[in-house]
N, C-alpha and C positions, 0 to 999 in steps of 0.2 A: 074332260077329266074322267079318269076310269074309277069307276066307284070299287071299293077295296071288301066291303061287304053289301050283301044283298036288304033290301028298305026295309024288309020285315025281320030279319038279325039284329040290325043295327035299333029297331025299336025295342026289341027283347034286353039288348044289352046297355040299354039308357035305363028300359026300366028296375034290370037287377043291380045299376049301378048307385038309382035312385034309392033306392029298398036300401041298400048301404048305406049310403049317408047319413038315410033320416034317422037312423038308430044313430038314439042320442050319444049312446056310450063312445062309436063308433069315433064320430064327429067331435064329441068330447078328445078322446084319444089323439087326435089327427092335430086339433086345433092346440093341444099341450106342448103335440110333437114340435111346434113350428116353430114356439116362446125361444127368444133367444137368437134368432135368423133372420138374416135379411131374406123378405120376399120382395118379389116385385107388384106394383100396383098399378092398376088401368085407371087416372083421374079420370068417372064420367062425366060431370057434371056438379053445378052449383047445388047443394041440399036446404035444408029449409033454413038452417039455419046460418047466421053471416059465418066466416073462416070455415064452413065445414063444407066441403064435397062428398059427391056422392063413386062408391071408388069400390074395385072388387081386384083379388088378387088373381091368380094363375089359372086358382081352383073355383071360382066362383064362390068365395067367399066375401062376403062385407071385409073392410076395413074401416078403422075409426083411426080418422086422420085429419088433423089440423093443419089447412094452407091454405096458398092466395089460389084465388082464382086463375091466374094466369097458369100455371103447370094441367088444365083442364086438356085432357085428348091426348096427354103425356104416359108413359109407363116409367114410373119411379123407381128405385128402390127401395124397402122401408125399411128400419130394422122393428121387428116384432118382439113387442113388448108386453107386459101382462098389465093389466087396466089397475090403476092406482085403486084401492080400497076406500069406499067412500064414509 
């Protein structure tokens, strides 16, 4: 496989990528933009607790998702919702 950027590039540009995200505002912004859209989800795994897996979307973001364990190792669709008010 022909590598597309050079190892020391490609570390610059993980880390100005990272510097992005972790501004909250940023991520804030991002994660508003999504409310309302189906993304797609990678089930990884069973989490601590019963019906909940452990699941990340496109973007390596968590999602908080209720299902059986069988859809584990699956990529879903979800539709993205805003977290009920407790």
């Amino acid at each position: 496989m022909r590598e597309t950027v050079s190892a020391g590039e490609d570390g610059e540009r993980l880390c100005g990528s990272k510097g992005l995200l972790e501004s909250t505002s940023q991520q804030s912004a991002f994660n508003a933009a999504t409310i309302g859209n189906t993304v797609d989800v990678l089930f990884e795994r069973a989490a601590r607790n019963p019906g909940q897996n452990r699941r990340r979307t496109a973007y390596l973001q968590p999602a908080h998702v209720m299902a059986s364990v069988d859809i584990i190792g699956q990529v879903l669709p979800v539709d993205h919702r805003r977290e009920p008010e407790r």
